[in-house]
KOLKOL-282685 format. One record per residue (C-alpha): x, y, z. Coordinates in pm, whole numbers, plus 32768, in hexadecimal, padded with zeros to 4 digits. Last residue first. Layout:
N
XYZ/...
This chain:
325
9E496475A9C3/9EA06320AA17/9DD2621CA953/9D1B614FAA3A/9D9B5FE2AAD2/9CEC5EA5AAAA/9D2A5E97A952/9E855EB0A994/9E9D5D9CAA98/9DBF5C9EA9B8/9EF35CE4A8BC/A0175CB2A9A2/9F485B5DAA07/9F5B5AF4A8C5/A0CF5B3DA882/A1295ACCAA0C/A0A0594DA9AD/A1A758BAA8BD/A2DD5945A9B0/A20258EFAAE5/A1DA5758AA60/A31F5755A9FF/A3C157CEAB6C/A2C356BBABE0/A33355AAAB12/A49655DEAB49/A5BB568FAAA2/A7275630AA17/A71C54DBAAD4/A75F545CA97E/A604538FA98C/A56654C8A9B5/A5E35568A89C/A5B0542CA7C9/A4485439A846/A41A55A5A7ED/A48B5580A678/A3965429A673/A27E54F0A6CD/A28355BAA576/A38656D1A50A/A3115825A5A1/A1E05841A4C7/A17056DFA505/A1675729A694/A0915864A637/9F9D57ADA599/9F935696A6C3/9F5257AAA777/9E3D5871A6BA/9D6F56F8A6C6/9DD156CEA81F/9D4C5838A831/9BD757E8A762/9BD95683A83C/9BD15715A988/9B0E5816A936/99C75741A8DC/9A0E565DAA14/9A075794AAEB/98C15822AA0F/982556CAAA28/984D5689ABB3/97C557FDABF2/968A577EAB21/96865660ABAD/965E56DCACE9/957457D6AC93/949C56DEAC0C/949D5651AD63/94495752AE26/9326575AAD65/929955C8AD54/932355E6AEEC/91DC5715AF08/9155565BB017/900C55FFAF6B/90A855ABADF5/91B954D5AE6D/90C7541FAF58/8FBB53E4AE4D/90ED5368AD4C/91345265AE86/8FC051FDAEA0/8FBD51D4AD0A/90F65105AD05/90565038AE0D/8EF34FFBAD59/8FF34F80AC21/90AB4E95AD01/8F624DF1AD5D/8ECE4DE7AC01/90224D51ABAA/900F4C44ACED/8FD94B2FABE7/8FFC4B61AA65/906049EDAA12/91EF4A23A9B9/920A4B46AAA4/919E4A9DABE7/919C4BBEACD0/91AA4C08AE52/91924D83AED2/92884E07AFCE/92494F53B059/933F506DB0C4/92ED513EB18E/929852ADB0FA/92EF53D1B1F3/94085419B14B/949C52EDB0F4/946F521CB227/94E950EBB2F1/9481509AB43D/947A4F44B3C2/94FE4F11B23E/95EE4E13B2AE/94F84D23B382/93F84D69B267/95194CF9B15D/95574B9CB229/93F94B58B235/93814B69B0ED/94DC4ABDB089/9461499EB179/93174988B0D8/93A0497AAF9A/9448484DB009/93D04768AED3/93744813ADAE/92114883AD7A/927149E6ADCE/93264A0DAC99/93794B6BACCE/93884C0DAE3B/93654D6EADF5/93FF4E7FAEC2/93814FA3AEA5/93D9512FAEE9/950F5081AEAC/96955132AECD/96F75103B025/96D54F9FB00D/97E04FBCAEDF/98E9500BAFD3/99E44EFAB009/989D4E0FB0D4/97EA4DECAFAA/99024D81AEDA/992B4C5EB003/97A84C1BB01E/97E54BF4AE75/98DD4B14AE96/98564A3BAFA2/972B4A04AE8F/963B492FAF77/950649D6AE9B/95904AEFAD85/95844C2EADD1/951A4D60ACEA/95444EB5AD59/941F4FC6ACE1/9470513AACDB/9332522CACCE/93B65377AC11/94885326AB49/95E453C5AAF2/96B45423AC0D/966752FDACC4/96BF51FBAB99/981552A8ABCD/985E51BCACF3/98E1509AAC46/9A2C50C0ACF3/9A1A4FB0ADE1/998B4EC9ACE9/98674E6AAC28/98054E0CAAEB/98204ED0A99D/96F34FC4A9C6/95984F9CA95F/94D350D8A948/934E5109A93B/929A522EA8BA/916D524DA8FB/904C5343A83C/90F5537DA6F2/90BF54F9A684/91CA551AA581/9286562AA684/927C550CA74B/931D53F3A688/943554F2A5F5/945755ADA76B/94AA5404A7E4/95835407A69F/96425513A723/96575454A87C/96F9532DA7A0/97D5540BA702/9881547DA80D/99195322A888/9870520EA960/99185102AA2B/99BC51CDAB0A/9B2C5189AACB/9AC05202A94B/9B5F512FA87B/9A6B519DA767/99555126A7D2/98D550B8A6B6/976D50E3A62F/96524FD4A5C0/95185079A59D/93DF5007A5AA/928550D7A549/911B505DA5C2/9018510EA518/90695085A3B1/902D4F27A459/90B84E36A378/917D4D80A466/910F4DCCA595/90E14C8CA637/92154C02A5A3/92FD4CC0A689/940A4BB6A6C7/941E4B8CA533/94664D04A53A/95204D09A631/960A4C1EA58E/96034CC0A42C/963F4E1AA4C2/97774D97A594/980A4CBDA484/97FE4D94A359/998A4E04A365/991E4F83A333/988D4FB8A4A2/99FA4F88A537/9A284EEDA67C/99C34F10A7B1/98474F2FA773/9727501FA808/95F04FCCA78A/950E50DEA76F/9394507FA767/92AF5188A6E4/913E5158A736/8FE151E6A6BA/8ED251C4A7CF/8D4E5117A7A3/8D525032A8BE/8DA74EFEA7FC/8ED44FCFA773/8F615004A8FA/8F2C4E79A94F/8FCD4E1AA7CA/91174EFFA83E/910E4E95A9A7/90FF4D2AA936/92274D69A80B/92F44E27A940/92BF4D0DAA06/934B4C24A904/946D4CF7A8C6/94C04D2AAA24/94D04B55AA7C/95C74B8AAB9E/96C44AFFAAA8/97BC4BF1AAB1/97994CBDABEB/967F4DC9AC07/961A4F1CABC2/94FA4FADAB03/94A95115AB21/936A51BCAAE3/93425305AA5C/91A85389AA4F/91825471A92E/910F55E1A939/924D569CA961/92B956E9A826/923757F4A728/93205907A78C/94685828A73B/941A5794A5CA/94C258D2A549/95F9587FA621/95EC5727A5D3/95FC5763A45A/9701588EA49C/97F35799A51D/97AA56C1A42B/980E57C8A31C/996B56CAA293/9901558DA2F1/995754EFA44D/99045392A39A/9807534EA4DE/97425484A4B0/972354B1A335/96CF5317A34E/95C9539FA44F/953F54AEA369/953453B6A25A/945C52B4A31F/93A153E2A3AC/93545484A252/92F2531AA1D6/91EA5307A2E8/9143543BA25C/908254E0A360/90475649A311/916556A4A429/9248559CA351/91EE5646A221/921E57B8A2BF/938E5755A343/93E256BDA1DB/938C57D0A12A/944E58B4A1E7/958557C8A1DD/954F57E1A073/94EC56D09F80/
């Protein structure tokens, strides 16, 4: 099958063209690049919502909820769950898997396990191409659940839409995390397993932090849920949609798909010239050459840096400039 081929099955619908498509995706294949770039102009119908959350706050059992809540209403889902280790050792897909039974069997509800790659973010590049991959296919939400939470789990922004942050009742842990800069991060902040003792208390301690807080000119809101019976899901869902009527009526849904699209082109370069970089390291002898160098006192990291670097930017310098006459 050709790339081509595989770009009009998935636009007919084939499930099987997204599964390989996303493989094609995650693998890094050889004409991926072209894949995503082909899938591009028919994007930008889904709903992207993130998932965030510390270990334990119960995200794979909301997401299952959302993903039965959305299917009961008539919508095709992808679920992307983000894991921090490899795809290929079986655990991740198997476990949410089992922790999304609900959909099990539902052809209109597609999960995906991915990796993240190391990624300080929580996310890597191929997850947002297999956001265009669910999209372009014409699923109507598209839900992502990242690793956890921490101060650097911030790339969730870039990439949905509607970003929801998990907390868990009396969890001083997650106040704390809250507190180092993921409260700047929700558009809402759920309160999961509500039916736990002192989820009052968390109720209150996040609507004392959120106050006078905004993003945009959204505030915040923080919805109670019971993921393991279904309760507060209708509720979360009615908030989703209020936040995705905001983003469309101020124009935010615009501004920020341009955003992400200046985030994806920087990211995007980055890797193509560490890529031409670490090519041109192997050409002069490999890192190890350098380090020895270094380690001699005969250069430093910096002089090394501008003696790899000055080639490639010699060459940007000359396109720049026009041909003398």
């Amino acid at each position: 099958m050709t790339d081509g081929d595989l770009v009009a099955d998935l636009l007919s619908g084939e499930y099987r063209a997204l599964a390989r498509t996303i493989t094609k995706i995650e693998n890094r294949s050889s004409g991926y690049r072209e894949l995503v770039a082909d899938l591009h102009e028919h994007t930008g119908s889904a709903e992207v919502i993130g998932i965030t959350g510390s270990p334990g706050a119960g995200k794979s059992t909301l997401v299952d909820k959302l993903a039965k809540a959305y299917r009961d209403e008539g919508l095709t889902v992808g679920v992307i769950a983000v894991d921090p280790s490899s795809p290929y050792t079986g655990g991740a897909v198997l476990g949410d898997r089992i922790r999304m039974a609900s959909t099990t069997g539902d052809m209109d509800t597609f999960v995906r396990s991915m990796s993240a790659r190391g990624q300080l973010g929580g996310l890597s590049t191929a997850t947002g191409d297999a956001i265009k991959a669910f999209d372009a296919f014409g699923i109507d939400r598209v839900i992502v659940e990242t690793v956890g939470a921490g101060q650097n789990e911030v790339d969730i922004v870039r990439t949905a839409d509607t970003v929801a942050v998990l907390v868990q009742p009396e969890s001083g842990d997650d106040i704390q995390m809250l507190k180092a800069g993921i409260l700047e991060i929700g558009d809402v902040f759920v309160v999961n397993k509500a039916d736990m003792p002192g989820a009052d208390r968390t109720v209150k301690q996040l609507s004392e932090m959120l106050e006078g807080r905004e993003n945009g000119e959204w505030t915040p809101e923080i919805v109670e849920t019971v993921s393991t019976s279904g309760e507060g899901i209708e509720t979360l869902i009615e908030t989703f949609t209020s936040h995705r009527t905001f983003l469309e009526s101020s124009g935010t849904l615009e501004a920020k798909a341009r955003t992400r699209y200046a985030e994806e082109v920087r990211t995007l370069l980055r890797e193509d010239a560490g890529r031409l970089l670490e090519g041109e390291i192997d050409r002069r002898g490999g890192i190890e050459e350098f380090v020895d160098r270094i380690s001699a006192k005969e250069t430093d990291p910096y002089t090394v840096a501008d003696e790899i670097i000055t080639p490639l930017e010699r060459c940007l310098v000359e396109e720049e400039t026009p041909p003398q006459r």
